[in-house]
LUMDODO-455926 format. One line per field, with one value per atom (N, C-alpha, C): residue number from 0; y, z, x; residue in three letters. Coordinates in pm, 1 decimal. Each point is the difference from the previous one (the first is absolute). Last residue first. Layout:
seq = NUM  ...
y = Y  ...
z = Z  ...
x = X  ...
type = ALA  ...
//
This chain:
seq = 105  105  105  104  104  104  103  103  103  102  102  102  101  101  101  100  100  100  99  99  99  98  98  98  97  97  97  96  96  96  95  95  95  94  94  94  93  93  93  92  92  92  91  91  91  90  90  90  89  89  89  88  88  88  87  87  87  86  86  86  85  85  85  84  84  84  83  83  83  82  82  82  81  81  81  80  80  80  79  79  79  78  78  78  77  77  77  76  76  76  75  75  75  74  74  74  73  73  73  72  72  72  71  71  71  70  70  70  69  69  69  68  68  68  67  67  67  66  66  66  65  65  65  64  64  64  63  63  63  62  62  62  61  61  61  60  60  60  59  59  59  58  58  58  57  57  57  56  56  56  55  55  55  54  54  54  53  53  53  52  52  52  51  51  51  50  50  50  49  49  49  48  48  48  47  47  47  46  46  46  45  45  45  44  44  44  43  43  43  42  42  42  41  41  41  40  40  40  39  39  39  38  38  38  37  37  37  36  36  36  35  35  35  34  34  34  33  33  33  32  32  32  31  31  31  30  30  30  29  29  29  28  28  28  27  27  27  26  26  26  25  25  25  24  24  24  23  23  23  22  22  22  21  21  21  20  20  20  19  19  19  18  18  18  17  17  17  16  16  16  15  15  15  14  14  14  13  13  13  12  12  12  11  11  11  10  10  10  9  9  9  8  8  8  7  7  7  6  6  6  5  5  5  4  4  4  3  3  3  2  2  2  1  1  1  0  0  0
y = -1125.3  -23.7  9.5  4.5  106.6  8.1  -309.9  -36.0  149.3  -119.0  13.1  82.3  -230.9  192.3  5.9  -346.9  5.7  144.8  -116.2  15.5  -7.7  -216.0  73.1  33.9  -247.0  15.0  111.4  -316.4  173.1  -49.0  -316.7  -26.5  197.8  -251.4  80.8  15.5  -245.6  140.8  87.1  -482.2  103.2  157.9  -261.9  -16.8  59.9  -41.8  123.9  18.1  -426.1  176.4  88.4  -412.1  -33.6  178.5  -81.6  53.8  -8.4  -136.5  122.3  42.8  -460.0  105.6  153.6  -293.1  -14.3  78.8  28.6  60.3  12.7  -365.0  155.8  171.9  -479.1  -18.1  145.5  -123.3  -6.1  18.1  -26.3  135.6  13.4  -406.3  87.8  185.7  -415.9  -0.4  99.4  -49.0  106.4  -17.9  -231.0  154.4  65.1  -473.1  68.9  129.0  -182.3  35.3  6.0  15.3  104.1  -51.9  -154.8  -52.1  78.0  115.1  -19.1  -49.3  295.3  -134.8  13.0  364.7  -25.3  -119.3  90.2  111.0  30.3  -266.3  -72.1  119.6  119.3  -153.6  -25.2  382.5  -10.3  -100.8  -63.4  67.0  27.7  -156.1  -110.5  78.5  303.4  -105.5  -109.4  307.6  29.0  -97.5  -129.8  -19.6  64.4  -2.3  -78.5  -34.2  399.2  -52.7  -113.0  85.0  92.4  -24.3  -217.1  -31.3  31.8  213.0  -102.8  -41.5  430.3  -83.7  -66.3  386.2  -132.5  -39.3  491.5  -68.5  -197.5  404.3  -116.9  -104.3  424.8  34.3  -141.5  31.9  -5.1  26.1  -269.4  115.3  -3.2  -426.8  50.2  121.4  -416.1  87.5  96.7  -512.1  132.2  110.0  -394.3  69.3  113.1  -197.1  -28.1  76.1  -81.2  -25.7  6.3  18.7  134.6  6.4  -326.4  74.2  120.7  -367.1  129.6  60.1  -380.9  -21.9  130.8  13.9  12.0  -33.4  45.9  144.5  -52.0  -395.0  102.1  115.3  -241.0  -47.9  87.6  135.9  55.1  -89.8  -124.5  156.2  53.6  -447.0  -2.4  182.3  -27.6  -92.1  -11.6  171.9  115.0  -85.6  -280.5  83.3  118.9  -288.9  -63.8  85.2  117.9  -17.3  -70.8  6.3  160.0  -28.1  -337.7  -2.1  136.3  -140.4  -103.3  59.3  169.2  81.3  -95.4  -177.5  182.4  35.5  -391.8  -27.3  132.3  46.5  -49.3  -23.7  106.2  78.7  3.3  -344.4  61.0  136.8  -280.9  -62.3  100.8  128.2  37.3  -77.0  -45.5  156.3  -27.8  -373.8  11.1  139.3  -133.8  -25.5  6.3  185.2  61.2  -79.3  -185.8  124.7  75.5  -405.7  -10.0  112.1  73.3  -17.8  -32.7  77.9  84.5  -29.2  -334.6  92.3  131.6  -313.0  -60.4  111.5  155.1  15.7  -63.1  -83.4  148.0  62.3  -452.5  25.4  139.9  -77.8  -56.6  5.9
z = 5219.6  -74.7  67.0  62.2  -23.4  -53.6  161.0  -140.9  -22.5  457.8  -120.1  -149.2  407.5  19.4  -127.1  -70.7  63.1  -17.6  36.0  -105.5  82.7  134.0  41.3  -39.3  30.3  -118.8  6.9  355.9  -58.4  -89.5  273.8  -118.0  -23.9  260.9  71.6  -110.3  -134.1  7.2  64.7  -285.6  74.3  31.7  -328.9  -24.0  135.5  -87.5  -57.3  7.3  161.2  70.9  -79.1  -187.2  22.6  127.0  -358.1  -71.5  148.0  89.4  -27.4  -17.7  -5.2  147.6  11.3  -383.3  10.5  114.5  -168.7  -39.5  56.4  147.9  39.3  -72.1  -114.8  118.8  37.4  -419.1  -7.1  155.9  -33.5  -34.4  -48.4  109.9  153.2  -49.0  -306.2  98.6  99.3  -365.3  -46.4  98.1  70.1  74.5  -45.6  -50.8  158.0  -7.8  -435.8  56.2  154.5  -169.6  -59.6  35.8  321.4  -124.3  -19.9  327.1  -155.3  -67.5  427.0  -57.3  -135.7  247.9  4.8  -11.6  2.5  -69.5  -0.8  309.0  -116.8  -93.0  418.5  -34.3  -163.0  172.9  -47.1  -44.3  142.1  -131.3  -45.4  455.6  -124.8  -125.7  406.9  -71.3  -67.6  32.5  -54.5  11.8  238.8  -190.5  -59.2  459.9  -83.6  -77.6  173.5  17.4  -58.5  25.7  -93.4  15.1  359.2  -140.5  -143.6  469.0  -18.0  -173.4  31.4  116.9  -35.3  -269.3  -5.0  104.0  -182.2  77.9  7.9  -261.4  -46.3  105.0  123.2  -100.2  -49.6  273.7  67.3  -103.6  -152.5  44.7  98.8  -50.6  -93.7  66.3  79.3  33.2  -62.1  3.4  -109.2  154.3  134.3  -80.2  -82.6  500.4  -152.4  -68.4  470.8  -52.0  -166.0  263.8  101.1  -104.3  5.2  -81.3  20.3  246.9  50.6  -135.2  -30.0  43.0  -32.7  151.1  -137.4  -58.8  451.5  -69.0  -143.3  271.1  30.6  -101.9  17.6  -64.9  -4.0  312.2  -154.5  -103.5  465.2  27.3  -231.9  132.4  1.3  -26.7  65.5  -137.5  32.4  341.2  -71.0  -110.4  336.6  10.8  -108.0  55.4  -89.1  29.5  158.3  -135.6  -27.7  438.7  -24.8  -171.1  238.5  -28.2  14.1  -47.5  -53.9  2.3  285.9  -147.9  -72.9  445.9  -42.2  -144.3  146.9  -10.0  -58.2  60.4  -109.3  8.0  414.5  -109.6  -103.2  304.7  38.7  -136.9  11.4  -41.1  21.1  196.5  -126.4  -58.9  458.0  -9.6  -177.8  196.4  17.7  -83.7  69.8  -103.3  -17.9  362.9  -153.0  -93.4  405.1  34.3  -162.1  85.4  -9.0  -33.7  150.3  -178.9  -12.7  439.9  -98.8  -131.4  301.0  -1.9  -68.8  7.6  -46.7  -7.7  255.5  -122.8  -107.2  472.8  -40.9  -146.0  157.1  -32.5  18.9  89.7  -130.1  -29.8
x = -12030.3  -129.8  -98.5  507.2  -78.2  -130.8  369.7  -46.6  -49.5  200.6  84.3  -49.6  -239.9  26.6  60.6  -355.3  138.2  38.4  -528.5  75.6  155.8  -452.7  43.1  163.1  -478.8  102.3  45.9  -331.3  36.1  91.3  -378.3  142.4  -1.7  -362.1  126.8  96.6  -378.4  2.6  94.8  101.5  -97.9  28.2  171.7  -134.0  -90.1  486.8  -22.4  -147.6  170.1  53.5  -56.9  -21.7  -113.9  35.6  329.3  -195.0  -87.1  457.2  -8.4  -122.8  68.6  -6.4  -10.4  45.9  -143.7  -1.8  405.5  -85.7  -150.9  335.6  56.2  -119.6  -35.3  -13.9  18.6  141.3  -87.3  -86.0  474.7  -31.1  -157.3  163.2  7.7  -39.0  -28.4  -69.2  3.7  333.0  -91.2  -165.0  424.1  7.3  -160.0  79.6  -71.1  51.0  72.9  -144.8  -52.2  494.2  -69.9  -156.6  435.9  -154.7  -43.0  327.1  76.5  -133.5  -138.3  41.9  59.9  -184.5  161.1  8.3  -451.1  15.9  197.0  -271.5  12.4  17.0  40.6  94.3  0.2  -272.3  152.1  84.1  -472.1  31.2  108.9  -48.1  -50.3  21.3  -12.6  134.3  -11.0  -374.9  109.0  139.0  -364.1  -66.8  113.6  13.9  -20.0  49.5  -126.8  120.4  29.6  -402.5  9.2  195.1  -265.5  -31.8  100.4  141.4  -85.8  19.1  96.0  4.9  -74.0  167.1  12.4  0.0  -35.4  -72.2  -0.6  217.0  5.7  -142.4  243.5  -148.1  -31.2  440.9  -171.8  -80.9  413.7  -53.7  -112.0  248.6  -70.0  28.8  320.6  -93.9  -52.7  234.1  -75.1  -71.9  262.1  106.5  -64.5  -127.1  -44.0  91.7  -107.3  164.0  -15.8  -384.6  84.7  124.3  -374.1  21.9  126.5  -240.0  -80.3  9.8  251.2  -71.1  -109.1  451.5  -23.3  -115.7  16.2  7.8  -4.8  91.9  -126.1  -76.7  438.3  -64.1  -139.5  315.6  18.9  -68.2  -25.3  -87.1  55.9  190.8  -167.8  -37.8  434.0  -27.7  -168.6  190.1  37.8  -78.6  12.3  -112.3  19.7  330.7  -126.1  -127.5  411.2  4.3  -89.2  20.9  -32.2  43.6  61.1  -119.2  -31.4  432.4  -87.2  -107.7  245.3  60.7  -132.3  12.1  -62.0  20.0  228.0  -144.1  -99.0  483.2  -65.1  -129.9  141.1  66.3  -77.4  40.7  -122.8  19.4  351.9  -121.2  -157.8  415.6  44.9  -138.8  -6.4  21.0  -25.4  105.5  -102.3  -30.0  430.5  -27.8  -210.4  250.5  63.3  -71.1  -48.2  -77.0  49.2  240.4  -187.1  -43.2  461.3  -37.9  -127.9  73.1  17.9  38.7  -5.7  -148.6  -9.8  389.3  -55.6  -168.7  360.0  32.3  -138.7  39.2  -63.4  19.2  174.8  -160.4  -60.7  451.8  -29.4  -149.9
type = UNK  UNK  UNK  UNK  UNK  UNK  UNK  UNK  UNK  UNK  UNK  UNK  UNK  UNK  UNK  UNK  UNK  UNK  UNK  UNK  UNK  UNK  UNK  UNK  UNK  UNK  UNK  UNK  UNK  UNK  UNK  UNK  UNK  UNK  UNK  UNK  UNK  UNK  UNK  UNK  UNK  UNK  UNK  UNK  UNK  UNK  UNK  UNK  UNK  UNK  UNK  UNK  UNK  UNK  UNK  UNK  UNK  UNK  UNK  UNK  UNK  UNK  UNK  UNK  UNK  UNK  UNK  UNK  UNK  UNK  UNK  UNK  UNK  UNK  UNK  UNK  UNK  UNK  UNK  UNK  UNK  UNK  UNK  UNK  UNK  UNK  UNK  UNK  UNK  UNK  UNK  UNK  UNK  UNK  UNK  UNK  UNK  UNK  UNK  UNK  UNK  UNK  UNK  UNK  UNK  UNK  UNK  UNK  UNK  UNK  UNK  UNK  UNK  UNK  UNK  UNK  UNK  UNK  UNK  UNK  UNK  UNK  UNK  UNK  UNK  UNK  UNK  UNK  UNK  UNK  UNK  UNK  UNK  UNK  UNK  UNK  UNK  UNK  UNK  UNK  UNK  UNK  UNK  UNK  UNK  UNK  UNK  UNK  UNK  UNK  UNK  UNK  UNK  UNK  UNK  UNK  UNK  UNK  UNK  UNK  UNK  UNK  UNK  UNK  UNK  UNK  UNK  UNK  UNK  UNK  UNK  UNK  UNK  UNK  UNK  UNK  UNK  UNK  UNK  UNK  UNK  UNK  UNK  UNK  UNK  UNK  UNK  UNK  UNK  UNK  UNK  UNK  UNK  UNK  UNK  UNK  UNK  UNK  UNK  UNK  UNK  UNK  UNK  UNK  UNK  UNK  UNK  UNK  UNK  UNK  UNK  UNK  UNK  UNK  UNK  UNK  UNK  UNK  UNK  UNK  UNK  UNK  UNK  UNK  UNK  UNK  UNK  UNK  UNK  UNK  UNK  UNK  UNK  UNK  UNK  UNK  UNK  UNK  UNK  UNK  UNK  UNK  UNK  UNK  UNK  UNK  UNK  UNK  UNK  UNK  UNK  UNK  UNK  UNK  UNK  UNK  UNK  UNK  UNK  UNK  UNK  UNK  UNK  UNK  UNK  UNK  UNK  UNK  UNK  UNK  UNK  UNK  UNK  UNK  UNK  UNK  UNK  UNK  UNK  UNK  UNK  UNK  UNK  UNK  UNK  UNK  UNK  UNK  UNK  UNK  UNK  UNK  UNK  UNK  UNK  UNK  UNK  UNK  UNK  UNK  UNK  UNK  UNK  UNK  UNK  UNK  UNK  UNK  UNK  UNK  UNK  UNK  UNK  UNK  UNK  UNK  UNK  UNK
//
């Protein structure tokens, strides 16, 4: 009878220890994915590369979108005010090329 009794201990030990693991390998997944979203990794906009958006400039663009897909006509007409000034201030420097679409033929 008590070899019985030690083998369920030993089972039921076993199955706790189990969970404990599952437990804390899901919170490490949930932290390591807070992380990233965080870092940015999980972001729903991703720009082009010519767009050059890191950092800052990243930013400033998803603020502009937001408010440029709001139902309030004056935060849209903010974001599309936002969105320009970014444009003027790119085109202002010197790395800026204008560099025609294959399509257009121009």
């Amino acid at each position: 009878m008590s070899d019985l009794f030690l083998l369920e201990e030993f089972i039921k030990e076993a199955l706790l220890d189990e969970a404990k693991r599952k437990r804390k390998k899901a919170k490490k997944k949930k932290a390591k994915k807070k992380a990233a979203s965080k870092r940015g990794k999980n972001k729903k906009t991703k720009y082009p590369s010519q767009y050059q958006a890191h950092g800052k400039r990243e930013k400033k663009l998803d603020k502009a979108t937001e408010l440029a897909k709001s139902s309030d006509p004056a935060e849209r007409k903010r974001g599309y005010k936002k969105r320009e000034e970014m444009e003027r201030a790119e085109r202002k420097k010197s790395s800026f090329k204008n560099v025609p679409r294959h399509d257009s033929k121009k």
